[in-house]
PAVEXMI-622226 format. One record per residue (C-alpha): residue in three letters; x, y, z. Coordinates in nm, 3 decimals. Example, Ala and Ser with C-alpha at 12.3 -4.5 7.8 and 13.67 -1.06 7.14 Angstrom:
! residues 2
ALA | 1.230 | -0.450 | 0.780
SER | 1.367 | -0.106 | 0.714
This chain:
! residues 295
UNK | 1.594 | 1.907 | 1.218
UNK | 1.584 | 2.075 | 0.853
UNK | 1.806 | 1.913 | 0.752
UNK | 1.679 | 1.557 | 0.858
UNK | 1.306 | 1.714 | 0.724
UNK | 1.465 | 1.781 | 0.392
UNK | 1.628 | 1.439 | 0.421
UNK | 1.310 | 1.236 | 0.456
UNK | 1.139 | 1.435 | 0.189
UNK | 1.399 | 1.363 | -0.113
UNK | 1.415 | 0.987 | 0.050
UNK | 1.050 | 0.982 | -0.021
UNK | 1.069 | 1.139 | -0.341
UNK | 1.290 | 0.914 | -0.468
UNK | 1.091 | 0.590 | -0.328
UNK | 0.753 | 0.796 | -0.479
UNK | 0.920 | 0.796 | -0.819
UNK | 1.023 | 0.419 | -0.832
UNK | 0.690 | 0.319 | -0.749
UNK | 0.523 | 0.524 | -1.036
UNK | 0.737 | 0.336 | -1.264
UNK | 0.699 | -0.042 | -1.093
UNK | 0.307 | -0.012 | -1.068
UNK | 0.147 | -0.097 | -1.368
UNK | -0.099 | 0.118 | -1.519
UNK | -0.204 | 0.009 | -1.863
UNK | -0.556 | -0.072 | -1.979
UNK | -0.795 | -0.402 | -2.010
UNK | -0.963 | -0.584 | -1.819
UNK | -0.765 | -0.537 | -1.497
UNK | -0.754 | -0.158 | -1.505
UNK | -0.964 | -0.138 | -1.224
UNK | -0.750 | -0.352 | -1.011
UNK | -0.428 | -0.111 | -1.133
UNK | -0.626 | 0.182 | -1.030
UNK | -0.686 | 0.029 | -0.674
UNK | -0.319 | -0.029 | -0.594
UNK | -0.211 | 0.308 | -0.734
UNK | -0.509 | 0.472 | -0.513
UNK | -0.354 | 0.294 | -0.215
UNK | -0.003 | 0.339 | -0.270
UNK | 0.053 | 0.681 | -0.410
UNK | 0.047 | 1.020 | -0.302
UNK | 0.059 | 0.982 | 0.070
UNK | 0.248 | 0.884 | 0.397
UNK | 0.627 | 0.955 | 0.547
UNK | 0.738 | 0.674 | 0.353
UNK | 0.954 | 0.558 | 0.662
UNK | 1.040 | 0.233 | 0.640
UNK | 1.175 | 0.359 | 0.298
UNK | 1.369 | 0.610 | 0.464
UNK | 1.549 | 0.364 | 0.676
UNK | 1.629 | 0.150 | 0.312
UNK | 1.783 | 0.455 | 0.161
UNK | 1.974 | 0.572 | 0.495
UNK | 2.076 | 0.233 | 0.574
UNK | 2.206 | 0.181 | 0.218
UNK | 2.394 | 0.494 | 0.208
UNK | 2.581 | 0.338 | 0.544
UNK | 2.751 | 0.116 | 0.270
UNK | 2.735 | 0.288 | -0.050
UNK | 2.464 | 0.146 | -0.183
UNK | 2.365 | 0.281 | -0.543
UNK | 2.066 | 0.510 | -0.493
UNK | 1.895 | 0.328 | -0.792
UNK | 1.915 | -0.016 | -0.614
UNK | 1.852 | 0.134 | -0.246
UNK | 1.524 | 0.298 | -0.383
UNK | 1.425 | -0.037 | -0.536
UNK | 1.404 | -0.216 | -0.188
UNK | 1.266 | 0.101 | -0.087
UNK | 0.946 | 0.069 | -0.297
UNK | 0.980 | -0.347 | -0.219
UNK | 0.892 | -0.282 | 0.182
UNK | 0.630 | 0.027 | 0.101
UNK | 0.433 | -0.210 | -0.127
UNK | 0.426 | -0.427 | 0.140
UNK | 0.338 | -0.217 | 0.392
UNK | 0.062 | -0.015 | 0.156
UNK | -0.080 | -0.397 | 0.084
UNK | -0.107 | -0.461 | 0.495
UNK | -0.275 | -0.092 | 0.527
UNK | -0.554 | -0.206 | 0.265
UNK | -0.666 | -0.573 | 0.393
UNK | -0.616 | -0.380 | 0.745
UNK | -0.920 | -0.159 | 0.650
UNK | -1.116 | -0.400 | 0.566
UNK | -1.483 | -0.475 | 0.766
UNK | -1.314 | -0.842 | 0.839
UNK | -1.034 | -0.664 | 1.018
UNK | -1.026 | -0.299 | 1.136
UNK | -1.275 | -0.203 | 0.918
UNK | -1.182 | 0.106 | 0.820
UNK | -1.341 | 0.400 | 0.615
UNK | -1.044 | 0.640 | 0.623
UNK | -0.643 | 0.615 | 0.595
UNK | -0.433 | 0.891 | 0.519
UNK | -0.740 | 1.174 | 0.516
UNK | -0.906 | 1.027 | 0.234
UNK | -1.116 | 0.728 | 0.152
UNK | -0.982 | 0.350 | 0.178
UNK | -0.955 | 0.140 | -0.113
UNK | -1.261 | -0.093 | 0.012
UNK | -1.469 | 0.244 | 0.013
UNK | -1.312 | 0.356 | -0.309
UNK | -1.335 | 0.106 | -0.474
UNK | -1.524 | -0.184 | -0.317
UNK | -1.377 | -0.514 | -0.087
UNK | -1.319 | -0.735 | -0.386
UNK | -1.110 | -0.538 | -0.555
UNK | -0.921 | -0.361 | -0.235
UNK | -0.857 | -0.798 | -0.157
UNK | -0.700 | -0.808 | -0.478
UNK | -0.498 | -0.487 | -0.505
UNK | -0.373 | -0.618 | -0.172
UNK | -0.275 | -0.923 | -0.333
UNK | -0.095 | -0.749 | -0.607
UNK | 0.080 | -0.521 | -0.399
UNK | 0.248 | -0.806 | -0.220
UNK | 0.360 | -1.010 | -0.528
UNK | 0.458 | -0.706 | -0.716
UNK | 0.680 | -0.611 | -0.399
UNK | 0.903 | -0.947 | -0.438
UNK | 0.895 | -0.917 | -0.818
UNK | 1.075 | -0.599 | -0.742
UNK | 1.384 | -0.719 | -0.552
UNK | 1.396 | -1.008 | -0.784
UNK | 1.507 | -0.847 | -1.089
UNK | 1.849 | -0.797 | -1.174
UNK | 1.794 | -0.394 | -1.128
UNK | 1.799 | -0.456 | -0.804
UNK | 2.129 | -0.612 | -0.731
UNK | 2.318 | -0.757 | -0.975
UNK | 2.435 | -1.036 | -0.772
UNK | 2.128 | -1.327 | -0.785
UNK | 2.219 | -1.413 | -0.407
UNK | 2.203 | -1.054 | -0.259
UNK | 1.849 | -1.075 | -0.430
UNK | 1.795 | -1.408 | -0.314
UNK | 1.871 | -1.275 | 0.059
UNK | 1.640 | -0.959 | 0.005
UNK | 1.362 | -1.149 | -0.080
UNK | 1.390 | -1.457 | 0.177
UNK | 1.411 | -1.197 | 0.453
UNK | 1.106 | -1.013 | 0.330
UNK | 0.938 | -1.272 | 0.316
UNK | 0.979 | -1.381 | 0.707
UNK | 0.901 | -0.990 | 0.801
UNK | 0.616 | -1.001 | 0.619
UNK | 0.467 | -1.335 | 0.647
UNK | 0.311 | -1.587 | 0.924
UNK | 0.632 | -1.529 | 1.169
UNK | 0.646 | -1.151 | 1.153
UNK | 0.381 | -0.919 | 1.034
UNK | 0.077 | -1.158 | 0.971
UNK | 0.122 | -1.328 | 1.231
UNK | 0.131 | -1.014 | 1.460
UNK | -0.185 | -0.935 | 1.310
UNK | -0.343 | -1.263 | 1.429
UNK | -0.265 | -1.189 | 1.783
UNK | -0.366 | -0.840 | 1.707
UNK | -0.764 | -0.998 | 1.630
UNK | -0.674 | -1.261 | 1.947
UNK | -0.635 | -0.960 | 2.167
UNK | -0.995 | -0.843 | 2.104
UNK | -1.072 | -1.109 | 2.296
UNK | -0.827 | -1.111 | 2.618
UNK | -0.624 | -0.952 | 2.804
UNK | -0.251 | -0.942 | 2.705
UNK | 0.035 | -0.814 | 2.917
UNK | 0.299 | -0.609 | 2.859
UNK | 0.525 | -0.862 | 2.728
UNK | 0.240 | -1.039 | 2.509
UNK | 0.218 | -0.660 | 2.424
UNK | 0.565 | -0.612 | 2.278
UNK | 0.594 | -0.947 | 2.157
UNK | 0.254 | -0.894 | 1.900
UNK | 0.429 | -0.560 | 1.814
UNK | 0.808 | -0.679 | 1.724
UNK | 0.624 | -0.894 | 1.471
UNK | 0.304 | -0.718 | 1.359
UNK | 0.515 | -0.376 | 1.314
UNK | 0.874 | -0.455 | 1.426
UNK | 0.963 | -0.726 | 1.159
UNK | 0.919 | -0.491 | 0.866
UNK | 1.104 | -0.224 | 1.019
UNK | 1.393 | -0.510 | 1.059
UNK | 1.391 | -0.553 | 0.787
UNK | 1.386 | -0.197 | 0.636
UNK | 1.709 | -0.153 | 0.844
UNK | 1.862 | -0.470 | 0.708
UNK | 1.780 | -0.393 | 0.346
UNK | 2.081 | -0.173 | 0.306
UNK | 2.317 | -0.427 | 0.497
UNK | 2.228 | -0.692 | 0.273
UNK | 2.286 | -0.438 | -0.031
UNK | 2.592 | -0.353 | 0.057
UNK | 2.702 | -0.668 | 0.190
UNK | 2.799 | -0.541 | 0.503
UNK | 2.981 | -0.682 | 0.816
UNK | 2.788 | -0.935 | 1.102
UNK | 2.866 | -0.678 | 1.330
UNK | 2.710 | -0.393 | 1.130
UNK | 2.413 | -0.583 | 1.073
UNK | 2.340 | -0.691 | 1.370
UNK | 2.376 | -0.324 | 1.524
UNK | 2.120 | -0.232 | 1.277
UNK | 1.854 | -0.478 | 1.425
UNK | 1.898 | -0.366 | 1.747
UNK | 1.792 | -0.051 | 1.685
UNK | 1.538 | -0.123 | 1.411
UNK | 1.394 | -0.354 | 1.726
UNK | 1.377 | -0.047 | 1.946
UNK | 1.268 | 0.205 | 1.688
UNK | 0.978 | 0.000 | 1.607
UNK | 0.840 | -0.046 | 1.974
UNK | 0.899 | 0.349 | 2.040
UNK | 0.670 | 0.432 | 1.708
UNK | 0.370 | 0.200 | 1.819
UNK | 0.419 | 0.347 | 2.141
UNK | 0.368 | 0.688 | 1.926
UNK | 0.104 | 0.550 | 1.719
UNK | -0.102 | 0.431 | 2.093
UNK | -0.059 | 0.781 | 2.199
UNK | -0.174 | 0.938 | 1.905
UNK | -0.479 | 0.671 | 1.923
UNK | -0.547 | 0.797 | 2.288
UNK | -0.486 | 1.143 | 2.228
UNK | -0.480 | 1.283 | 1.846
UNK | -0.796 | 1.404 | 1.681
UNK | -0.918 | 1.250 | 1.318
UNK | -0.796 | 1.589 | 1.187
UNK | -0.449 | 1.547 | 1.253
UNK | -0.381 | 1.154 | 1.196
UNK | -0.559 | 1.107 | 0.906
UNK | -0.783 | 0.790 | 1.043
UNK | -1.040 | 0.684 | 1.288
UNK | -0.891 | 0.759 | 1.626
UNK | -0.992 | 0.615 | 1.992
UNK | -1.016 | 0.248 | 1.861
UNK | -0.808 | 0.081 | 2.107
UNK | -1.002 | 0.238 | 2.358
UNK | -1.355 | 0.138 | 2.192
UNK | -1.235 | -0.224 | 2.153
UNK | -1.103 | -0.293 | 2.506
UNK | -0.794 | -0.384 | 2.358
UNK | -0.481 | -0.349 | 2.583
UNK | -0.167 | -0.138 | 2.469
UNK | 0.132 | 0.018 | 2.596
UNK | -0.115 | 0.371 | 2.690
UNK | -0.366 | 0.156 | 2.875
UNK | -0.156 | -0.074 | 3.052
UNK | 0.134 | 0.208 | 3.121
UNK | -0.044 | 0.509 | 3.124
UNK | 0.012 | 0.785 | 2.923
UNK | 0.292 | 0.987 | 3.104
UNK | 0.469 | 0.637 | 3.163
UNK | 0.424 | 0.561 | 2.808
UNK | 0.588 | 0.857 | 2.608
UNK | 0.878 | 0.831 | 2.869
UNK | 0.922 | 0.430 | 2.787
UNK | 0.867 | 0.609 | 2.417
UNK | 1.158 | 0.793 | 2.498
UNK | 1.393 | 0.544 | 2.657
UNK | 1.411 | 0.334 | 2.375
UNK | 1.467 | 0.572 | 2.147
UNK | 1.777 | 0.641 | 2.353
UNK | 1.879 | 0.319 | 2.343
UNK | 1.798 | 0.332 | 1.901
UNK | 2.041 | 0.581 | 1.905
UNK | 2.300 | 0.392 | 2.135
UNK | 2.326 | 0.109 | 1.871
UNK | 2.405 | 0.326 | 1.603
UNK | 2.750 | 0.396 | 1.801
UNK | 2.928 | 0.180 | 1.565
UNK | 2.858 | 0.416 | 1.230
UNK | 2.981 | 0.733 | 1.381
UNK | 2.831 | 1.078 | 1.229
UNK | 2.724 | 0.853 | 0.922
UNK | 2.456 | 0.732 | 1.187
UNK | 2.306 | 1.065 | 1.207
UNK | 1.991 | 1.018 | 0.974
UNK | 1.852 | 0.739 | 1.141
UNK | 1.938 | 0.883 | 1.463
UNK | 1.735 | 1.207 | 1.400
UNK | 1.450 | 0.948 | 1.273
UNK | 1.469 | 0.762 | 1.581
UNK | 1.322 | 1.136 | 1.745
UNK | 1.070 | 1.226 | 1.473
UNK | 0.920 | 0.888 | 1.541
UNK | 0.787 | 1.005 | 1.861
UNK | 0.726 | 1.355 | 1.819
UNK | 0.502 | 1.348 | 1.487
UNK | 0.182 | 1.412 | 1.543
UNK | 0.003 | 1.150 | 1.223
């Protein structure tokens, strides 16, 4: 496990310097705005879905350079959907990561539009020619970014997040919300090194099938840490499943039943990655830290 630890923290290091250097940070008008999506993006979280970028790359000999591009693509993405998440129209939200959110920082206007620059700057990032040389590999990064992240994969999972407020879902309505409101962007996290490196049908799609089980066994671990971490330790507003009524895998499972569905799929993660051999290993030993961190 040190060695995966000291895996995920150069992986991050590396994604934490590319996004110094892609966020913009000169003066003007807009400085405020710059400030807002620096606040939200740098200096904090595991920086997983990078991870997964990096190690996947690495599968196919991927340039670092290029791998840590795609890396910063999918965590400006996911740093924008953390910000409009916070916000009193959604989650509303006065915490993420221990400190405050960009809407309390700052105030909702200008979280709204660091949001919105966080996304744009993220596909202005695979787009140039630092990121692949070839204009269709780029072309593929960005088109499948685009369907993770847009009104067929993440947003849209978020819609029948706020739907769910209102009814019931069941288990399958359950993991169907979650393959596209968190699933999709670890797809295509996975994929981002495949489509680097050009790899195989096979190898791509053996990617995906664990990227689809990874991401169910972290909200899994994210629902258990909502039912049973403390503020402390996660970094944000705990118990809000519970104080919403909302169904998830904990309520409608149980907790016991829920770490060991937790721990099935990560099994089966692991079981797709069959096809890379011991080059598998880093996203195997992710697959486990996903459901034993504790933020």
């Amino acid at each position: 496990m040190a060695l995966f630890d000291a895996a995920l923290a150069a992986s991050a290091a590396a994604v934490e310097a590319m996004l110094e250097r892609v966020l913009p940070e000169d003066g003007g008008p807009e400085r405020r705005l710059f400030e807002a999506m620096r606040y939200s993006t740098l200096g904090g979280g595991k920086r997983l879905r990078p991870f997964l970028v990096l190690a996947g790359a690495k599968l196919f000999g991927v340039p670092e350079a290029q791998a840590a591009r795609a890396g910063a693509a999918v965590e400006l993405v996911h740093c924008y959907s953390l910000v409009h998440d916070d916000l009193p129209a959604m989650d509303d939200d006065a915490l993420r990561r221990g400190r405050p959110t960009c809407h309390i920082q700052f105030d909702e206007a200008t979280a709204i539009l660091a949001g919105d620059g966080l996304l744009t700057l993220a596909f202005e990032v695979l787009a140039e020619e630092a990121t692949h040389p070839e204009p269709e590999v780029r072309a593929s990064l960005v088109l499948a970014l685009a369907k993770a992240a847009g009104a067929h994969g993440m947003v849209g999972g978020q819609m029948c997040d706020l739907e769910a407020e209102t009814r019931t879902l069941s288990l399958e309505e359950i993991k169907r919300l979650q393959r596209m409101k968190t699933g999709a962007l670890f797809a295509f996290s996975c994929e981002a090194g495949a489509i680097l490196g050009k790899a195989a049908a096979a190898e791509r799609q053996a990617l995906l099938a664990y990227a689809e089980d990874l991401g169910l066994a972290f909200q899994i671990a994210d629902d258990l840490l909502d039912a049973e971490g403390t503020e402390l330790e996660v970094g944000k507003r705990v118990g809000k499943d519970a104080g919403a009524g909302k169904a998830t895998f904990v309520s409608l499972l149980g907790i016991e039943n829920a770490r060991k569905e937790a721990q099935r799929l990560v099994q089966r993660a692991r079981s797709s990655l069959a096809i890379f051999g011991e080059k598998g290993e880093p996203l195997c030993e992710l697959a486990r830290f996903v459901i034993a961190r504790r933020a």
